[in-house]
LUMDREN-365818 format. One record per residue (C-alpha): residue in one letter; x, y, z. Coordinates in nm, 3 decimals, always signed. Layout:
<rs>
 residu       x       y       z
      A       X       Y       Z
...
</rs>
This chain:
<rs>
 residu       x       y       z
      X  +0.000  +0.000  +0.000
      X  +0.151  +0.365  -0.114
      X  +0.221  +0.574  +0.196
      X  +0.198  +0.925  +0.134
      X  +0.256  +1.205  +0.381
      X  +0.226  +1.596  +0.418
      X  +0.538  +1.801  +0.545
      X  +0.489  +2.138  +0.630
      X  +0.820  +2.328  +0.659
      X  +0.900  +2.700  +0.791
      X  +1.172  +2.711  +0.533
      X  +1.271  +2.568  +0.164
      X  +1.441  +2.209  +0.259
      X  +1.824  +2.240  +0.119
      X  +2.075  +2.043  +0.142
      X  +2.353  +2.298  +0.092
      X  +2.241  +2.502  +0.400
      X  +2.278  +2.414  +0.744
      X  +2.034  +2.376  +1.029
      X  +1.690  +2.307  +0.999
      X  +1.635  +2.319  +0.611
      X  +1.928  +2.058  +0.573
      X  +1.752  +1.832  +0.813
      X  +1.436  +1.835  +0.671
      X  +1.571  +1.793  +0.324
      X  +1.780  +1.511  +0.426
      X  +1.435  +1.357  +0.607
      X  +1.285  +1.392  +0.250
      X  +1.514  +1.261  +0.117
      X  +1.516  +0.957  +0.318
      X  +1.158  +0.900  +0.331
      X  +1.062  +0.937  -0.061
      X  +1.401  +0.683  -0.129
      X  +1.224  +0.469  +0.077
      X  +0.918  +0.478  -0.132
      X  +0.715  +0.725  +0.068
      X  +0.514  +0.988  -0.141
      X  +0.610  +1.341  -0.013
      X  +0.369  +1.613  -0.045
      X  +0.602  +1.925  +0.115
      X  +0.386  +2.243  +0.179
      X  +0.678  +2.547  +0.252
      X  +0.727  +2.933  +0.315
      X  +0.932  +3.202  +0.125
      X  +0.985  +3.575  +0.244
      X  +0.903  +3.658  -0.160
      X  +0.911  +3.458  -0.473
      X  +1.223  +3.672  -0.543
      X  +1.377  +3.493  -0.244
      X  +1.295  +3.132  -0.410
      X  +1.614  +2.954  -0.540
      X  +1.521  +2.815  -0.855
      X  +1.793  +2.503  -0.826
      X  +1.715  +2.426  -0.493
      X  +1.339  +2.437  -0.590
      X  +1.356  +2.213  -0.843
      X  +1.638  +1.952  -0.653
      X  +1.356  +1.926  -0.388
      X  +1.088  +1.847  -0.653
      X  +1.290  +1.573  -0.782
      X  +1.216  +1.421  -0.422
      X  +0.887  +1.532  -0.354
      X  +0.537  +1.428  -0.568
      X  +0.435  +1.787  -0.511
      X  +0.595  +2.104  -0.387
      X  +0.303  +2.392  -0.302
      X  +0.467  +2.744  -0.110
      X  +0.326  +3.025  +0.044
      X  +0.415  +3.351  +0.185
      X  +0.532  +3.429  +0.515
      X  +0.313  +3.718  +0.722
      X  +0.525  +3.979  +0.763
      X  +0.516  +4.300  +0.981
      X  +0.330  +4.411  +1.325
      X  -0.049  +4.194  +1.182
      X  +0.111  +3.892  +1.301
      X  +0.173  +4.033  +1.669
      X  -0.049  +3.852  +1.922
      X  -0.024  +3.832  +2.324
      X  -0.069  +3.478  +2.308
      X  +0.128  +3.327  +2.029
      X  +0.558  +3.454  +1.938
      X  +0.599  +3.607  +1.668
      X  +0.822  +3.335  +1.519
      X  +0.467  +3.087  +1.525
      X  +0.204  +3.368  +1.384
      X  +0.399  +3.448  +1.058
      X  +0.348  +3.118  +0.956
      X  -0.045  +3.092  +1.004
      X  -0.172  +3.048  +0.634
      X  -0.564  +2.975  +0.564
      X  -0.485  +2.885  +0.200
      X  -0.235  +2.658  +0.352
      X  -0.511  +2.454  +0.548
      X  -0.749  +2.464  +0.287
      X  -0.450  +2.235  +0.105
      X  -0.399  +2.015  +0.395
      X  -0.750  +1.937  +0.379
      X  -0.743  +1.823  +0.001
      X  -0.611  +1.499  +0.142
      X  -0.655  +1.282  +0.403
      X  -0.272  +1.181  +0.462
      X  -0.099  +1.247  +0.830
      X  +0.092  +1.561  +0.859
      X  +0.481  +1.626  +1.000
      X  +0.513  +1.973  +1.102
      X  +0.920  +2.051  +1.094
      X  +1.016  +2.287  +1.392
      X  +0.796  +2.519  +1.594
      X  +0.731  +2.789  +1.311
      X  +0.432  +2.656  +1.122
      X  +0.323  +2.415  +1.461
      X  +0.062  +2.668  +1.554
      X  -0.126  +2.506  +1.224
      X  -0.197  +2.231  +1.474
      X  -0.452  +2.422  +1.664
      X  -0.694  +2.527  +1.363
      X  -1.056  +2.358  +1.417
      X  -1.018  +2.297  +1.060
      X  -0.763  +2.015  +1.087
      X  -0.948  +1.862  +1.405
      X  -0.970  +1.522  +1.209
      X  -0.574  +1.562  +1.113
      X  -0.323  +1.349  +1.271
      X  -0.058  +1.574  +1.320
      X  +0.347  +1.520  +1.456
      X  +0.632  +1.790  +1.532
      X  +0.988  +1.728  +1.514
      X  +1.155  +1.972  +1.710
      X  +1.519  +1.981  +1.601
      X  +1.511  +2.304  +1.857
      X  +1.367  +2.357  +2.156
      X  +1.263  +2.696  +2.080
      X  +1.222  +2.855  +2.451
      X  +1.610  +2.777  +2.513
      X  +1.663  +2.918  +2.171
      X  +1.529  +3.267  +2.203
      X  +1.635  +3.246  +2.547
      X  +2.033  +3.221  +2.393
      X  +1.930  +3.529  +2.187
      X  +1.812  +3.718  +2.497
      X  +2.136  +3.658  +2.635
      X  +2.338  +3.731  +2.379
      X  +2.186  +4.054  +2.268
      X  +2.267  +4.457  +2.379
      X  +1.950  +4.637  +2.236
      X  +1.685  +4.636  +2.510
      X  +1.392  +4.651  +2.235
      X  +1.550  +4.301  +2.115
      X  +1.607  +4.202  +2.438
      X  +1.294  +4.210  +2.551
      X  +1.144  +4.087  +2.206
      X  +1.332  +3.777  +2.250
      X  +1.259  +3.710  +2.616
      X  +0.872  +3.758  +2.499
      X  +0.954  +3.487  +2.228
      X  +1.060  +3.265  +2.461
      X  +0.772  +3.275  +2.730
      X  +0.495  +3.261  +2.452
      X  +0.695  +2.995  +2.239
      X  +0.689  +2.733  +2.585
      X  +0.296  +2.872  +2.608
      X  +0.178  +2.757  +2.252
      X  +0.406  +2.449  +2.292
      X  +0.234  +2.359  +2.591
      X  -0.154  +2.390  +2.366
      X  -0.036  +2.239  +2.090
      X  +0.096  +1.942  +2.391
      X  -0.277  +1.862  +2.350
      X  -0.315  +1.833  +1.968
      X  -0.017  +1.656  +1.874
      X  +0.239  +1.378  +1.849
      X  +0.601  +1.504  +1.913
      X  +0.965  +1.417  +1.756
      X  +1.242  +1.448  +1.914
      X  +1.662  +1.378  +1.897
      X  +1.705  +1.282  +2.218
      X  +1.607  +1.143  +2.602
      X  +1.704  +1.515  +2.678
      X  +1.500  +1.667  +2.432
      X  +1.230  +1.448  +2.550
      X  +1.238  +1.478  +2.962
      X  +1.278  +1.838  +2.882
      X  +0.907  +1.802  +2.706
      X  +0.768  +1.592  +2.932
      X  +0.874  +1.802  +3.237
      X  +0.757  +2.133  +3.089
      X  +0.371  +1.954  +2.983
      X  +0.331  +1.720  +3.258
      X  +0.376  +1.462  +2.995
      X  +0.256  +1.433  +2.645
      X  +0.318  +1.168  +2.367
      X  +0.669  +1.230  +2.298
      X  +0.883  +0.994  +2.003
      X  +1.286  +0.997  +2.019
      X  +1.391  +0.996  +1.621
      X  +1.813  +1.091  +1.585
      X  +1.907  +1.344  +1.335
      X  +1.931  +1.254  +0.994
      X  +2.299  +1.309  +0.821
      X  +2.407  +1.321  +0.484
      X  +2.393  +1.012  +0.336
      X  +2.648  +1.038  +0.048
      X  +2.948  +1.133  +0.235
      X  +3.180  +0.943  +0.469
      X  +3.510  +1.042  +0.635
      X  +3.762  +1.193  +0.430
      X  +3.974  +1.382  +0.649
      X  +4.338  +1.454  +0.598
      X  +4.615  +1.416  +0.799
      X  +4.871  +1.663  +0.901
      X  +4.841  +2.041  +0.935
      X  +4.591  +2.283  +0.832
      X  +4.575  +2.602  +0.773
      X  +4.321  +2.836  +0.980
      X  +4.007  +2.750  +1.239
      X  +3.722  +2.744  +1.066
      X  +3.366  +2.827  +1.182
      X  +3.078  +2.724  +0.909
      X  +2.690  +2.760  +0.980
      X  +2.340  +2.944  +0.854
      X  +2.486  +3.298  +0.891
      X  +2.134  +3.435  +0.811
      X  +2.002  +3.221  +1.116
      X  +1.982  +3.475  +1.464
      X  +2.196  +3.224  +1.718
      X  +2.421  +3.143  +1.432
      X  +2.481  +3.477  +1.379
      X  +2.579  +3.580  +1.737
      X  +2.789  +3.202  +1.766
      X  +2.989  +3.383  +1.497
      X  +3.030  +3.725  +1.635
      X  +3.095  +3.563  +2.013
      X  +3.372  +3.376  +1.840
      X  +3.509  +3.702  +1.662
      X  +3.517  +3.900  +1.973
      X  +3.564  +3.656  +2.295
      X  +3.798  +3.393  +2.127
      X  +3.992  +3.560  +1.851
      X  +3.968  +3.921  +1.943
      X  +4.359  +3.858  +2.077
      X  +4.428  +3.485  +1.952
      X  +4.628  +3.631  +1.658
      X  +4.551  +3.272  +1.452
      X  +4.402  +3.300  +1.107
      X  +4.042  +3.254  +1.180
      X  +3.778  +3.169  +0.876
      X  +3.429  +3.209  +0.915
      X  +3.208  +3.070  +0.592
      X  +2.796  +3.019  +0.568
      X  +2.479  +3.188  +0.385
      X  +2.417  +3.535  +0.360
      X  +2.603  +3.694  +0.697
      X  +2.489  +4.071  +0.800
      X  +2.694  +4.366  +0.692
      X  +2.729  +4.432  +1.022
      X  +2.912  +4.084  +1.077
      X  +3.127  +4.092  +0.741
      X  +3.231  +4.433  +0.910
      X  +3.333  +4.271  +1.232
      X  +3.538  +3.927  +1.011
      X  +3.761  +4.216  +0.845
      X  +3.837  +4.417  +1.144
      X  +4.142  +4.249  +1.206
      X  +4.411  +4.134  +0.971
      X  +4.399  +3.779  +1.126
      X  +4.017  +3.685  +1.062
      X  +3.794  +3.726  +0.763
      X  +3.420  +3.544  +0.637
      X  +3.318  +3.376  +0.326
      X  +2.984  +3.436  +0.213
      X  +2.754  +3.175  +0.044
      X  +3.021  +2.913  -0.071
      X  +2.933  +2.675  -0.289
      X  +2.903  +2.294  -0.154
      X  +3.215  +2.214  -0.293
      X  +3.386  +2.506  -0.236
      X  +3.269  +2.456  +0.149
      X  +3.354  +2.137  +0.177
      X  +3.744  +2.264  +0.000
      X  +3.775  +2.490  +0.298
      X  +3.678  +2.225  +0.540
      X  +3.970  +1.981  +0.437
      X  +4.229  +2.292  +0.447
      X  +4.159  +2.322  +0.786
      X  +4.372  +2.306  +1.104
      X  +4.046  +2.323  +1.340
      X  +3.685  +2.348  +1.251
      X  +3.539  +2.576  +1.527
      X  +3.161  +2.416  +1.638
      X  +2.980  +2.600  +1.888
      X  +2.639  +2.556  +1.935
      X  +2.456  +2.667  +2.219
      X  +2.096  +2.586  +2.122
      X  +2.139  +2.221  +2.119
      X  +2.216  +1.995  +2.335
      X  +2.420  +1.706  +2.147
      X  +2.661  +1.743  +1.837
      X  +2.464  +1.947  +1.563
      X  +2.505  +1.946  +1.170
      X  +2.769  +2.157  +1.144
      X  +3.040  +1.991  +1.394
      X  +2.930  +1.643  +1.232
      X  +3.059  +1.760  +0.880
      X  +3.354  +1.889  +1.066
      X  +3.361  +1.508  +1.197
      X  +3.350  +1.371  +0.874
      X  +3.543  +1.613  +0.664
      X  +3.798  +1.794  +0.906
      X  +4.113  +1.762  +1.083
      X  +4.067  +1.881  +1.497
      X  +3.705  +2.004  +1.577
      X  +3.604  +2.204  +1.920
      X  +3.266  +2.237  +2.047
      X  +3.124  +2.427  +2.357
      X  +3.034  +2.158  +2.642
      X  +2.733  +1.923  +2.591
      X  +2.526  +1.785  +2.756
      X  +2.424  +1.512  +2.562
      X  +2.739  +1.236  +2.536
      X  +2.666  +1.031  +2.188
      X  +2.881  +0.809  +2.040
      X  +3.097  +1.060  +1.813
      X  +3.192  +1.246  +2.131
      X  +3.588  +1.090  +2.090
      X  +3.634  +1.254  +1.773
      X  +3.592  +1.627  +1.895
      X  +3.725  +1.840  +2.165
      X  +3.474  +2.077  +2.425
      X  +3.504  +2.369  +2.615
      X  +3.341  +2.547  +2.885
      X  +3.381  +2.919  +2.778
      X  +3.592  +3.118  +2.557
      X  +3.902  +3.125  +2.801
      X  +3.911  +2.740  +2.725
      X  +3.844  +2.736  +2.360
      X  +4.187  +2.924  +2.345
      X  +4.333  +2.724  +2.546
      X  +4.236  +2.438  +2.339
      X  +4.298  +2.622  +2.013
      X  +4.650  +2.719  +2.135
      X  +4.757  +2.342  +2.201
      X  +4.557  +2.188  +1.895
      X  +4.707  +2.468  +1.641
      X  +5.021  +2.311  +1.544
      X  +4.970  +1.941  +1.646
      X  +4.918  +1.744  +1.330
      X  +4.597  +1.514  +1.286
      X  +4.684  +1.157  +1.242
      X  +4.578  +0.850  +1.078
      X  +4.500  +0.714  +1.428
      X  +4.182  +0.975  +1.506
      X  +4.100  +0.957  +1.126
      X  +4.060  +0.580  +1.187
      X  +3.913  +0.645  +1.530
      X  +3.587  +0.835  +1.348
      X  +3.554  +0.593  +1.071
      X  +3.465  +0.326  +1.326
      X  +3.247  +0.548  +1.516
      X  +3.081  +0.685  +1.253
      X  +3.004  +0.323  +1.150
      X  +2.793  +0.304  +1.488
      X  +2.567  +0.568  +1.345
      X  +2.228  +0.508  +1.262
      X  +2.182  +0.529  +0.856
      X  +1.940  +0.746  +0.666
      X  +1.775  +0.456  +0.575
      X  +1.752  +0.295  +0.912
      X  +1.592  +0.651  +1.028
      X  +1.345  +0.623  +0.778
      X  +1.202  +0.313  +0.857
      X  +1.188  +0.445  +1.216
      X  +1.005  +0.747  +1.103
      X  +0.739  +0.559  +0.884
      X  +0.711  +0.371  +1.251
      X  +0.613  +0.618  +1.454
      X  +0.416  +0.786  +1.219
      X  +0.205  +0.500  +1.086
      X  +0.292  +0.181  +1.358
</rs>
């Protein structure tokens, strides 16, 4: 019997961009090469914004592709819902969903708030939350000067754990991890909550070189908020008097942030590289730089480090998986030097690049994640 199965995602699924949209596409991905039919409803800022190769490399994976605008502006501004749920409320959207009668996987908390409309009370509905958003604004709060975006954020974060605890009631939730999940289950009292690992990029394996590098590298979603402040935390608390070459690459950084890269003669960014080209500067480096505050475990980013890199360094997590031999972690930016200082001119060997090649074969395949997700989703 054909399974077939609507995906609602905040963001054009890509697999050259990291974060969320590389998850999800990867998820595709798996799910459609295992013969599921995938019918992805998105968002766009503009049709300008739509990249017409990306656009049509998801078709090629999906049996239908359908986008919609995102709200924009102070409409969407509500004392009970964040801002970063309301801009994704879409009626045309859940007139779609209705066309059907297939189960829907809402990626992230953006577009989640869909789960409370009366008009998909006959829905079966799931969330995987890559992110849990509260701790994620909360990170921005933190990290910002601006009261008006202080306080913005810190209102983000109380309504975003308010709407995830109604939509507790509506819902089925994904997550990566028994952290992810007790953290759920304390904040509703409960709830039906699935544990489904992170998908990874199924056509690569390790490839990195030994010897010396060149530079630290830091790679990520530049036009993603926490990202963006990762990268500008790194620039000012870690290499602000480190005099190493320092490398920062992703998607579409802020003026404000290429300003900051070329402030000093020792650091500098790369905007939108191409995969290869990313993947180029990866290999040249001495240490790929990984923070990531947001999530618990080892994220996207510090996994293609992993796979592709010579020394990676992390902040401290929480979650201890099975890659955690191949990378170092620190506790705050006095340690990351520290680290940085002793890892700088010691050469990688074949020893650690064998080291990840066995733990990597530990990890869960694409295809193996799949067949878990068509689990939960349809027993």
């Amino acid at each position: 019997m054909q399974r077939s199965l609507n995906i609602i995602s905040g963001n054009l699924p890509c697999p050259n961009t990291l974060g969320d949209a590389q998850q999800t596409y990867w998820l595709i991905e798996a799910l459609s090469g295992s013969g599921v039919q995938v019918h992805l409803f998105t968002f766009s800022d503009s049709d300008s914004t739509i990249n017409t190769a990306t656009t049509s490399q998801v078709s090629k994976i999906c049996s239908s592709v359908k986008t919609y605008p995102i709200n924009q502006g102070h409409r969407n501004f509500s004392f009970s819902a964040p801002y970063a749920t309301s801009k994704y409320l879409n009626t045309q959207l859940i007139n779609d969903l209705n066309e059907n009668n297939f189960p829907v996987l809402i990626e992230g908390l953006g577009p989640s708030e869909l789960a409370l409309s009366s008009a998909l009370a006959n829905k079966n509905i799931w969330v995987r939350l890559l992110t849990y958003a509260p701790r994620y604004f909360r990170y921005l709060q933190e990290r910002s000067i601006a009261p008006l975006k202080k306080l913005f954020y810190q209102r983000e974060a109380v309504l975003s754990k308010k709407i995830l605890k109604k939509i507790n009631q509506r819902v089925t939730w994904i997550v990566t991890s028994d952290i992810d999940k007790k953290t759920l289950a304390d904040s509703f009292l409960g709830g039906n909550i699935q544990i489904l690992a992170p998908f990874n990029n199924s056509n690569s394996s390790v490839s990195s070189k030994t010897g010396l590098g060149n530079y630290c590298l830091f790679q990520g979603n530049l036009s993603d908020a926490a990202t963006h402040k990762t990268a500008r935390w790194l620039l000012t608390h870690v290499f602000h008097n480190l005099k190493v070459p320092f490398v920062i690459t992703g998607n579409n950084p802020s003026p404000s942030l290429v300003a900051l890269a070329h402030s000093q003669p020792h650091t500098c960014i790369v905007a939108n590289p191409s995969s290869s080209e990313r993947q180029d500067m990866i290999e040249k480096a001495q240490i790929v730089i990984q923070p990531c505050f947001v999530k618990d475990g080892a994220d996207e980013a510090l996994i293609e480090g992993i796979k592709h890199g010579r020394h990676c360094l992390t902040n401290t997590k929480v979650v201890n998986n099975s890659l955690a031999a191949s990378y170092h972690q620190g506790s705050s930016a006095n340690a990351f030097q520290e680290i940085i200082i002793q890892l700088y001119h010691h050469p990688f060997s074949e020893e650690e690049i064998e080291t990840r090649k066995q733990l990597m074969a530990l990890e869960k395949t694409n295809d193996m994640l799949a067949k878990e997700c068509a689990t939960i989703i349809w027993g």
